[in-house]
C-alpha positions as CSV (number, residue, x, y, z in Angstrom):
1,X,0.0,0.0,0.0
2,X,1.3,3.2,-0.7
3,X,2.5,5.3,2.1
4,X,-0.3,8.7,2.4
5,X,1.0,10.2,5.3
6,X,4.5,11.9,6.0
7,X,4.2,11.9,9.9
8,X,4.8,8.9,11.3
9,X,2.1,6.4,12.7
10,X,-0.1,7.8,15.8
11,X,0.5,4.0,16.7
12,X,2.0,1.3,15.5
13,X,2.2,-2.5,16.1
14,X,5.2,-4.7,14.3
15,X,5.7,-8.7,14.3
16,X,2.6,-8.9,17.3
17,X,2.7,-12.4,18.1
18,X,0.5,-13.7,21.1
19,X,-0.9,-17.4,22.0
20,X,-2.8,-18.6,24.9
21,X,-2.8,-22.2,25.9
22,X,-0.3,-22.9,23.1
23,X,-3.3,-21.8,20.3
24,X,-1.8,-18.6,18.8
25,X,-4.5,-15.5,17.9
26,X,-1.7,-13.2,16.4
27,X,0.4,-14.5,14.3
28,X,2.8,-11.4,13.2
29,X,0.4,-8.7,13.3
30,X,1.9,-5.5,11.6
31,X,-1.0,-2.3,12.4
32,X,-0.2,1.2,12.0
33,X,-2.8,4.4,12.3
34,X,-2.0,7.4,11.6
35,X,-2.7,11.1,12.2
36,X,-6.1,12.0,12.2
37,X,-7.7,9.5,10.5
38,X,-10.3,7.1,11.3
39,X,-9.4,3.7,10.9
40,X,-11.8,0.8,11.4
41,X,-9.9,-2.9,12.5
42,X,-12.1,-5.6,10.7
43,X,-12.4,-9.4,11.3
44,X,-14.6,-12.0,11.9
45,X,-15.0,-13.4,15.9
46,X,-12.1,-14.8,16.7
47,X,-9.7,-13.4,13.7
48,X,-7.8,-11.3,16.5
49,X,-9.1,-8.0,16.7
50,X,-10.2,-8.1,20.6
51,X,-6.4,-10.0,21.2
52,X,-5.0,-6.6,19.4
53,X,-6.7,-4.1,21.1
54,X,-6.2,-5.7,24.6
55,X,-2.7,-5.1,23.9
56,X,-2.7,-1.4,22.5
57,X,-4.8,-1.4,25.7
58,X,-2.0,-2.2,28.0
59,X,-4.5,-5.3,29.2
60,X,-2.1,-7.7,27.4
61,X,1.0,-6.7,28.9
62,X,4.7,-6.2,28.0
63,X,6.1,-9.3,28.1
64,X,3.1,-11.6,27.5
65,X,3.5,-11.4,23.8
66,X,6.6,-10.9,21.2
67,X,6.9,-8.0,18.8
68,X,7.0,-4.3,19.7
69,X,4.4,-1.2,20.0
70,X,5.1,2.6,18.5
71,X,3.7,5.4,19.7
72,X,4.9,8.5,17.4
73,X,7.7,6.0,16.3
74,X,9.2,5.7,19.5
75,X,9.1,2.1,21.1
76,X,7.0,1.7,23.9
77,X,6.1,-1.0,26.2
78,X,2.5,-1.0,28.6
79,X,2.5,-2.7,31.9
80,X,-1.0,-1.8,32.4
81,X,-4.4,0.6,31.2
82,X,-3.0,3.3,33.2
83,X,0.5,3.3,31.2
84,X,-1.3,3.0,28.0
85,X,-3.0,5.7,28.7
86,X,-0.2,7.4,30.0
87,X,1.1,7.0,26.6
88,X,-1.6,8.8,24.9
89,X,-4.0,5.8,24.2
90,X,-7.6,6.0,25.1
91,X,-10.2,3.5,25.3
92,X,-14.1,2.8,24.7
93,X,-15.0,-0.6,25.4
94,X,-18.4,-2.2,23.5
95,X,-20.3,-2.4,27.4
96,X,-21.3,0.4,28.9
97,X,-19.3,0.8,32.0
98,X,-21.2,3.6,34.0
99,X,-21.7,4.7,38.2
100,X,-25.4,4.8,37.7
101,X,-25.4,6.6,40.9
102,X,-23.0,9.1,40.0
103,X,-23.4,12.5,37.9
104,X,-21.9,12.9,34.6
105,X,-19.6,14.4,35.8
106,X,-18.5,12.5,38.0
107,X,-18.7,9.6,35.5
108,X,-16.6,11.8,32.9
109,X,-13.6,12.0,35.6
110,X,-13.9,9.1,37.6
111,X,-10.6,7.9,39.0
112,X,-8.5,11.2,37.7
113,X,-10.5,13.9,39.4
114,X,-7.5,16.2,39.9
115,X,-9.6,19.2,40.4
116,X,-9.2,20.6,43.8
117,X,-6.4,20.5,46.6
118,X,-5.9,17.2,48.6
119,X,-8.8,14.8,48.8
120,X,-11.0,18.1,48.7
121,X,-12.9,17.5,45.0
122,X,-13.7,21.2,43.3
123,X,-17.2,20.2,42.1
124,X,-17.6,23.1,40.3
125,X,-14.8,22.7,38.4
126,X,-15.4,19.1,37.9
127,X,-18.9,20.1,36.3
128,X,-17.3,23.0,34.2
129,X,-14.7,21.3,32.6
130,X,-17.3,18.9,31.4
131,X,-19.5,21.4,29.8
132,X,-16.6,22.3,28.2
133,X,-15.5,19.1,26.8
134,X,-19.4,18.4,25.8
135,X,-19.4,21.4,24.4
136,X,-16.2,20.5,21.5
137,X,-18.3,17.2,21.2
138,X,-21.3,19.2,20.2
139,X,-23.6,17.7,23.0
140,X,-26.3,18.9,25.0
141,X,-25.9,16.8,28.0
142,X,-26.2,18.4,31.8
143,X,-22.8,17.6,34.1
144,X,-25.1,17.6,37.2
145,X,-27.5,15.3,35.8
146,X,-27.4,11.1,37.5
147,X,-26.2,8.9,34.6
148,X,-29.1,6.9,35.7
149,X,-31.6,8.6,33.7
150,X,-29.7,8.7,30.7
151,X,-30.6,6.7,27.6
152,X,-28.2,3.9,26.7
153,X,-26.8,6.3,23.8
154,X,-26.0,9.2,26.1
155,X,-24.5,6.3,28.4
156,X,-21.6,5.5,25.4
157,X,-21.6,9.2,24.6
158,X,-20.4,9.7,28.9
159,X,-17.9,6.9,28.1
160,X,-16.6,9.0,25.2
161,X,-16.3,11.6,27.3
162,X,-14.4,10.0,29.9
163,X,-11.8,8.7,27.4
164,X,-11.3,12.3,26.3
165,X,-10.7,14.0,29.4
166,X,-7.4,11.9,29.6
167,X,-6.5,13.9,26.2
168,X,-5.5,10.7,24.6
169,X,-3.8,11.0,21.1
170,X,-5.7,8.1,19.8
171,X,-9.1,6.6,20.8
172,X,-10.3,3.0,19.8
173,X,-13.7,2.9,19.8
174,X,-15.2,-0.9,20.5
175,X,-18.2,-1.6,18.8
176,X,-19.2,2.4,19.8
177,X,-22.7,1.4,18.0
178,X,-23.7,-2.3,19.0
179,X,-27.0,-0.7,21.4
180,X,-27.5,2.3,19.3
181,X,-30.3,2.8,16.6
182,X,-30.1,4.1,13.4
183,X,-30.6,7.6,14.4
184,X,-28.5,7.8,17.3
185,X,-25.5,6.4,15.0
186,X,-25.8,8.7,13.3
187,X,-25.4,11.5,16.3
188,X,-22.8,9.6,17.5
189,X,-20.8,9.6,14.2
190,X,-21.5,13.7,14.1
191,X,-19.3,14.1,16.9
192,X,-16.4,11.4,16.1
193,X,-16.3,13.6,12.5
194,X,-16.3,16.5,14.8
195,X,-13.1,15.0,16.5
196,X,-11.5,14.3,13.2
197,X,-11.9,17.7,12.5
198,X,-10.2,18.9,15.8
199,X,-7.0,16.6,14.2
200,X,-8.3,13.2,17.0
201,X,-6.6,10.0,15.6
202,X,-9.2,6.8,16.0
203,X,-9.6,3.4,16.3
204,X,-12.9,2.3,15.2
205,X,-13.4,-1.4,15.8
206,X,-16.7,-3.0,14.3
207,X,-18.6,-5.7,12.6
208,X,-20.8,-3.3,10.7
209,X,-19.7,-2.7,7.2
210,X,-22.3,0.0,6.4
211,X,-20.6,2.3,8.8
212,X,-17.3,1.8,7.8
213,X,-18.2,3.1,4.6
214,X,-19.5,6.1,5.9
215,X,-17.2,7.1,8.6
216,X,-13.5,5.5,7.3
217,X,-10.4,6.6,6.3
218,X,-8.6,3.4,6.2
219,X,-9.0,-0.3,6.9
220,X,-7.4,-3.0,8.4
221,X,-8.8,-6.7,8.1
222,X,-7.4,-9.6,10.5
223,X,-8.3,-13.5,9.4
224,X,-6.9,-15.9,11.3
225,X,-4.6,-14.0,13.5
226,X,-3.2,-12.0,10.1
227,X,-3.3,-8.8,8.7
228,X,-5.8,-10.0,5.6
229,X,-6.1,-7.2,3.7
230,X,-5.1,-3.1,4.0
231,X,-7.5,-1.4,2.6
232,X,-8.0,2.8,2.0
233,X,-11.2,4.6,1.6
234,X,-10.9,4.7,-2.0
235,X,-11.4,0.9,-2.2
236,X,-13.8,0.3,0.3
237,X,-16.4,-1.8,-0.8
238,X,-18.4,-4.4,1.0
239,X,-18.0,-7.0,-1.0
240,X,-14.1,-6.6,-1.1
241,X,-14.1,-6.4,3.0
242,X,-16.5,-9.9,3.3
243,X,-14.2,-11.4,0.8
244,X,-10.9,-10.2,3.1
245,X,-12.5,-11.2,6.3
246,X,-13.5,-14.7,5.2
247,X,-11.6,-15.7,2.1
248,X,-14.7,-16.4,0.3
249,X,-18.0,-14.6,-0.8
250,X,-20.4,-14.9,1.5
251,X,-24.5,-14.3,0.9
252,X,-25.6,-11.2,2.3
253,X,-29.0,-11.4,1.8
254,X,-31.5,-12.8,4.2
255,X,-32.5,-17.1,4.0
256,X,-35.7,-17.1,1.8
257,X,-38.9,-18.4,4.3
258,X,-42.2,-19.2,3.5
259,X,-45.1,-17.6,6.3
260,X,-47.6,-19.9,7.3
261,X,-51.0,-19.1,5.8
262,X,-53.2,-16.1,7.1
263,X,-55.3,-18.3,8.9
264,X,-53.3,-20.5,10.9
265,X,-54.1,-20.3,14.4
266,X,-52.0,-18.1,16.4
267,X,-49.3,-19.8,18.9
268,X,-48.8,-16.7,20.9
269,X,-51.5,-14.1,21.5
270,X,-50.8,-10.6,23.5
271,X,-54.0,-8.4,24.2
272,X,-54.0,-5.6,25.7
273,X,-50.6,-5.6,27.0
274,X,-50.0,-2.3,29.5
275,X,-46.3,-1.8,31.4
276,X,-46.3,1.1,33.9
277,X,-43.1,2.7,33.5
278,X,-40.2,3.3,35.3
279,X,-37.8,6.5,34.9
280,X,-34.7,5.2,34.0
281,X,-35.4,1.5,33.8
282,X,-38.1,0.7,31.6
283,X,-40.2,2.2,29.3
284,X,-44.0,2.1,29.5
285,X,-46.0,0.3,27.1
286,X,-50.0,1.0,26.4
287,X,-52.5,-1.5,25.3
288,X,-50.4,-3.9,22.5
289,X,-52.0,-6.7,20.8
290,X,-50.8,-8.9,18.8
291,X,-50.3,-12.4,17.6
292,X,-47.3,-15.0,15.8
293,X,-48.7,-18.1,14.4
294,X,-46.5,-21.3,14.3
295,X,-43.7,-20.8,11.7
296,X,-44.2,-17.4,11.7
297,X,-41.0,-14.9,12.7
298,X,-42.4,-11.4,13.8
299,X,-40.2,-8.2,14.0
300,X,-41.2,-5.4,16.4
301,X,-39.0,-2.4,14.4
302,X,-38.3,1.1,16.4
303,X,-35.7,3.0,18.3
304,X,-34.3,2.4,21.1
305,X,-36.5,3.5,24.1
306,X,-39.5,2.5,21.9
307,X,-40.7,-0.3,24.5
308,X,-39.7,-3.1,22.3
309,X,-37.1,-5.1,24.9
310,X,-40.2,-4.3,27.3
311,X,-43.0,-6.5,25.5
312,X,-40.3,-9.4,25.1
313,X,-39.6,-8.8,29.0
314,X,-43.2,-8.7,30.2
315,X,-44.2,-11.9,28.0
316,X,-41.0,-13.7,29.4
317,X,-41.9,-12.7,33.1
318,X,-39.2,-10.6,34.1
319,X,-41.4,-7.3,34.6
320,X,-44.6,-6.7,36.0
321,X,-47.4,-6.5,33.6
322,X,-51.4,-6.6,33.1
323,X,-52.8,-8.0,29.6
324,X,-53.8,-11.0,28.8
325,X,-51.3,-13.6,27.2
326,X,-52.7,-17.1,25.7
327,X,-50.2,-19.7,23.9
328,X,-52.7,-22.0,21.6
329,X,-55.8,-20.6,22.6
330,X,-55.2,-20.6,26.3
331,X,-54.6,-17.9,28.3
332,X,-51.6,-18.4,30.8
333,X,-50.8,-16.9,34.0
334,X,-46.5,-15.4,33.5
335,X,-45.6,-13.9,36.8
336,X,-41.7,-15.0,36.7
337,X,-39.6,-16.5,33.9
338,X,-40.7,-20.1,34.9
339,X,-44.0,-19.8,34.4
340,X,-42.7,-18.6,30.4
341,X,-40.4,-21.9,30.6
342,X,-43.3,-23.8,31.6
343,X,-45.5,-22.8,29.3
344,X,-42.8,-23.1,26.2
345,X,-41.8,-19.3,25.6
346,X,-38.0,-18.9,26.1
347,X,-35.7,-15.5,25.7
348,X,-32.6,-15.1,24.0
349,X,-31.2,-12.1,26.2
350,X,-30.0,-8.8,24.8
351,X,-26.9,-8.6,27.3
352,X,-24.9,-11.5,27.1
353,X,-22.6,-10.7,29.2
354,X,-24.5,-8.8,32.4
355,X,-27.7,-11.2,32.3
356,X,-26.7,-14.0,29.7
357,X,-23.0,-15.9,30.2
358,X,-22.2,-17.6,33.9
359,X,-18.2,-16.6,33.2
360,X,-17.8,-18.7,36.3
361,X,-18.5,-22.1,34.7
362,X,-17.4,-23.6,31.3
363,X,-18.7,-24.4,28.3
364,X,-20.4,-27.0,28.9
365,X,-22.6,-26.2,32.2
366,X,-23.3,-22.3,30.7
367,X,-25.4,-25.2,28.0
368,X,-27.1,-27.3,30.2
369,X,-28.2,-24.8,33.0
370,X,-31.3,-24.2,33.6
371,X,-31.9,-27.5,31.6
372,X,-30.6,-29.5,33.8
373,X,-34.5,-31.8,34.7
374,X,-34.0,-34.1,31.7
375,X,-30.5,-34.7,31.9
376,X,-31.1,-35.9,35.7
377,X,-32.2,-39.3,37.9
378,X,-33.3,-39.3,41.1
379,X,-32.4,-35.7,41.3
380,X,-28.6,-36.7,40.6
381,X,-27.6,-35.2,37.1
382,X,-26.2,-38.3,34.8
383,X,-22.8,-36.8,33.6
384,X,-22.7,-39.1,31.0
385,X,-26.1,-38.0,29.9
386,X,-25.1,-34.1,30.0
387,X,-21.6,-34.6,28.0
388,X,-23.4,-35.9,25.5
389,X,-26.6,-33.5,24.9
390,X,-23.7,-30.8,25.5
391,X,-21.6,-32.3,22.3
392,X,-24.6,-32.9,20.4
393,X,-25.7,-28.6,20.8
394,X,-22.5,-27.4,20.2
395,X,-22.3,-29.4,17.0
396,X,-25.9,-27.9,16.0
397,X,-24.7,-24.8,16.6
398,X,-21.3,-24.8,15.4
399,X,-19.7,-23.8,18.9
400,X,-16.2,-23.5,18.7
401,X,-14.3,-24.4,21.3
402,X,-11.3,-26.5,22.9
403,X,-13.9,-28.6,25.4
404,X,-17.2,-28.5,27.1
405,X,-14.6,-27.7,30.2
406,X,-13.2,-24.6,28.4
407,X,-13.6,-21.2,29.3
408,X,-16.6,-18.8,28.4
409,X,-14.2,-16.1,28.3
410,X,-11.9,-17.3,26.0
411,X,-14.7,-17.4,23.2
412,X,-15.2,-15.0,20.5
413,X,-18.0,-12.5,20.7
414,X,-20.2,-15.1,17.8
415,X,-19.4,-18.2,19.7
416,X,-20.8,-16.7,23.0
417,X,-23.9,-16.0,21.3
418,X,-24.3,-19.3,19.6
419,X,-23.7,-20.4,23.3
420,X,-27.2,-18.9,24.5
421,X,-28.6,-19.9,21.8
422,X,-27.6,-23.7,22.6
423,X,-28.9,-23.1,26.2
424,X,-32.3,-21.6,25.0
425,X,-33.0,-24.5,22.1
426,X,-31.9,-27.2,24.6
427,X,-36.0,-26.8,26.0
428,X,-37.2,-27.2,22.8
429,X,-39.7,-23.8,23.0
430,X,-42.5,-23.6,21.2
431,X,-42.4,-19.7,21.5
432,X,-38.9,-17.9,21.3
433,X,-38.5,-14.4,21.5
434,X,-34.9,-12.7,20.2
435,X,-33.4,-9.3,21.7
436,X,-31.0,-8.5,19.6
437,X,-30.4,-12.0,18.1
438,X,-26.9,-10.6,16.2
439,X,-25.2,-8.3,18.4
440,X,-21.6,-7.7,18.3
441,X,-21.5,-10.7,16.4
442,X,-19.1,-10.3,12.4
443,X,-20.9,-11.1,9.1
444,X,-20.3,-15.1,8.9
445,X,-22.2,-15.6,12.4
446,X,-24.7,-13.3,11.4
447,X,-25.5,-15.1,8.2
448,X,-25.3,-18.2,10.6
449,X,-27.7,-16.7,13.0
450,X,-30.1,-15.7,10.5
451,X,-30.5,-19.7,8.7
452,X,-31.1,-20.4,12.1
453,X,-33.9,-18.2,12.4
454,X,-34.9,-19.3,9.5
455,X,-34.4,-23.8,10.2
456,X,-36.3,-22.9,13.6
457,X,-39.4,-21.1,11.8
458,X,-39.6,-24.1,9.4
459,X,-39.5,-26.5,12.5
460,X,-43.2,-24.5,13.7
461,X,-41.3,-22.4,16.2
462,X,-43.0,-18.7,16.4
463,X,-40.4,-16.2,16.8
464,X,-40.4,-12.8,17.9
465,X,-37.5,-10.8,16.8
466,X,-36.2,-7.2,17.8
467,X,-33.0,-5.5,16.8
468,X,-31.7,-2.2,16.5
469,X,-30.8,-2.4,13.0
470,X,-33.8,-1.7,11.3
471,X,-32.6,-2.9,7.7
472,X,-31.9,-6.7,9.7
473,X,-35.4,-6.8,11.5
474,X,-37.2,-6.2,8.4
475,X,-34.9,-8.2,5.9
476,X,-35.7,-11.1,8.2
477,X,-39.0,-10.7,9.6
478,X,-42.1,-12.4,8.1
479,X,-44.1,-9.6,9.0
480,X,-43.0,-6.2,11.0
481,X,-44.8,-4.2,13.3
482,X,-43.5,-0.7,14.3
483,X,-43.2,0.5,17.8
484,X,-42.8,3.6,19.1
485,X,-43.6,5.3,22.4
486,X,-45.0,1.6,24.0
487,X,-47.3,1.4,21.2
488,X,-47.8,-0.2,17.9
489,X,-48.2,2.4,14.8
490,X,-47.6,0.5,11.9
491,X,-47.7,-3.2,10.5
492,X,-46.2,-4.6,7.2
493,X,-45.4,-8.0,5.7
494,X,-42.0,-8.5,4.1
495,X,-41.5,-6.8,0.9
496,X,-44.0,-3.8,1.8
497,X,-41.6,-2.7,4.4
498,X,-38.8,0.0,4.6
499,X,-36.2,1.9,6.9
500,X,-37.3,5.0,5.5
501,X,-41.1,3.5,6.0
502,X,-40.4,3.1,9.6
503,X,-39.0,6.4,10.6
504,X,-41.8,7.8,8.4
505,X,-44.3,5.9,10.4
506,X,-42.7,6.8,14.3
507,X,-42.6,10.4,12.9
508,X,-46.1,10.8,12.5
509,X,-47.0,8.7,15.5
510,X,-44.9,10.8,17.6
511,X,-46.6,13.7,16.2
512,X,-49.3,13.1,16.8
513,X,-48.8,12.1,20.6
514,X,-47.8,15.3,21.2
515,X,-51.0,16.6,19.8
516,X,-52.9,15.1,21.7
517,X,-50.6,16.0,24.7
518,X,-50.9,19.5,23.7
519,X,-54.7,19.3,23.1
520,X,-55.1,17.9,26.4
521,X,-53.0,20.1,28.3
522,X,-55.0,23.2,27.0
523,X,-58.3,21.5,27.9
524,X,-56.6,21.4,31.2
């Protein structure tokens, strides 16, 4: 590639070789970025990328892995976060790691305060300096306000923040966009072009090629532990990253499925479903109604904040609702997530690793918990009995790893996810509903994800599905309905559908809300 920059690399990596248990994940990794540009790192789970940035990120330390790190072509060598940062690199990582407690401001300067003498904190200070630093970022967000009642967006936007009051002179951003919706992506990239433009040098690490095309300087692709492919802006092009990150064309288009017919009986039925809301925690939902027949996957399209994740919850068990919910005709009493269990409706979890993953136990018994009735005698569990329904779902699934004993942690971000999915198929549901069914996952497992969607539908499953990207819930979905504000506005079968339809449809719905708020207030 030819050289486009004089100055040398921001950062640089050269000959990064690292292995754990004696299986190497960087094989010779050569990665430079430099000044001011915005370079995404590519790869599928598991091609190296997390492995990389753990070690820009002073997590991987000196020592732990051969090869050497530049920072303004200067070796350099990071015992820890802290030196990393010390050495100008900053860091987003994909979960939101927030003091819900806490103010913004005292989010934004958590463990650097600084501003005041001795163990005296300036608070005033503390709360100017981050107006000031939400100001460059072109955001409207109050210091004094509790993180707490911030959406998830202004959550990664506080994180942001945080990184940039160490003045780092490169930011990695991982997966900055994994919870966001379409029109808060697009917010959030406003004020990383408004960085570029202040001369910041990033990192932007992701699985979502759309957004690489409109935010990228440069790329870098890993496969296998590899640099794959260096790639600048005027060759970007989807096709040529898919073919870099898996060595062969993949489908990008959605598995062809057949709906069952109009007047199949519904599996699941919702009527009337209300959810009181809760500042901060959940969003409130008004009188929903709807139903999913038996080989029928349904999308519930909207923004984030909609009260999507909040139907799925209710009908699962996990929040208080009032409604009525039937499977085959029969209305069924959901109080906790059992009584969904027991009556065949399981959930695939948005979060897989705050209320998905046990990271203290393997492989094998993150499958088989929660599942553990048939696998048992006497109330003894049969081990032989569990090794072998535990081989037989990671085979289904295509799991990769060492063992059932091996580590959760050590799996790539896909594998995880095909985990939960194991554990949630091992009951055989009837009913399965999907938050966020391909999150943080790279294009492969997605298409993976997405034939299984599909295989499960054909089985007489009913699926409901939610995800933020709107272009994958309707691409997928049998039939969409849109959300927004805790009610349904809008309902379309596959081919009638849009993005542009949807934001068209929460538009007016919003609209007219406010109407009707405004109507009623003078009334008042």
């Amino acid at each position: 590639m030819t050289e486009t920059n004089a100055a040398p690399p921001v950062i640089q990596t050269r000959a990064i070789v690292k292995s754990f248990a004696g299986v190497q994940a960087l094989r010779g990794v050569d990665f430079a970025v430099h000044p001011g540009e915005i370079h995404a790192l590519l790869g599928q789970n598991g091609a190296g990328k997390s492995t990389l940035v753990k070690i820009l990120n002073g997590v991987h330390k000196a020592g732990s892995y051969s090869g050497e790190i530049l920072v303004d072509g200067r070796p350099a060598q990071f015992a820890s976060t802290s030196e990393a940062r010390a050495h100008g690199v900053g860091y987003v990582p994909q979960e939101i790691e927030v003091l819900d407690q806490l103010t913004v401001a005292e989010n934004v300067f958590a463990g650097h305060t600084g501003l005041g003498r001795g163990p005296i904190i300036n608070r005033r200070r503390m709360e100017a300096e981050t107006r000031a630093l939400f100001q460059e970022l072109g955001l409207a967000i109050d210091p004094r306000m509790l993180v707490a009642s911030l959406t998830s967006a202004q959550r990664h936007l506080v994180m942001i923040a945080r990184a940039l009051s160490f003045k780092p002179r490169v930011l990695m951003l991982d997966e900055p966009t994994a919870s966001l919706s379409g029109v808060e992506v697009e917010r959030l990239f406003s004020v990383l072009r408004r960085l570029k433009a202040q001369g910041k040098t990033m990192i932007f690490i992701t699985h979502r090629l759309p957004e690489v095309l409109a935010i990228c300087d440069r790329a870098t692709v890993l496969r296998d532990g590899r640099v794959a492919a260096e790639i600048d802006r005027e060759h970007f092009d989807e096709e040529h990253f898919i073919f870099a990150m898996s060595g062969q064309k993949l489908q990008r288009l959605y598995p062809d499925h057949v709906p069952p017919p109009a007047d199949t009986k519904p599996l699941l039925s919702v009527r009337g479903l209300q959810i009181a809301g809760r500042f901060g925690v959940n969003r409130g939902v008004s009188d929903v109604s709807f139903d999913v027949r038996p080989g029928e996957i349904l999308g519930l399209a909207g923004l984030l904040g909609s009260g999507r994740t909040e139907i799925l919850h209710a009908i699962y068990g996990r929040i208080p609702f009032s409604g009525r919910i039937e499977i085959d005709g029969r209305e069924v009493a959901i109080a906790r997530s059992s009584d969904a269990r027991a009556a065949g409706v399981a959930l695939l979890t948005e979060d897989r690793k705050r209320d998905g993953l046990l990271f203290n136990l393997p492989v094998g018994a993150n499958i088989t918990i929660g599942n553990l009735a048939p696998l048992s005698s006497h109330g003894m569990v049969r081990e032989g009995r569990e090794k072998s329904a535990v081989l037989t779902a990671m085979r289904a699934l295509n799991v990769k790893a060492r063992s059932p004993q091996a580590s959760v942690a050590h799996l790539s971000g896909g594998n995880q996810q095909k985990l939960l999915f194991a554990r949630v198929l091992m009951s055989a549901p009837r009913v399965l509903l999907l938050d966020e069914p391909t999150k943080g996952v790279d294009a492969a497992t997605r298409h993976e994800i997405y034939r299984l969607i599909v295989d499960l539908a054909d089985k007489g499953v009913a699926l409901v599905v939610v995800a933020s990207e709107l272009e994958e819930v309707i691409g997928i979905a049998d039939r969409c309905l849109v959300v927004a504000d805790g009610r349904i506005v809008d309902e379309f079968t596959r081919g009638e559908g849009s993005e542009d339809k949807v934001l068209r449809s929460i538009t007016a719905a919003q609209a007219e809300m406010q109407q009707q708020a405004l109507a009623s207030a003078g009334r008042a």
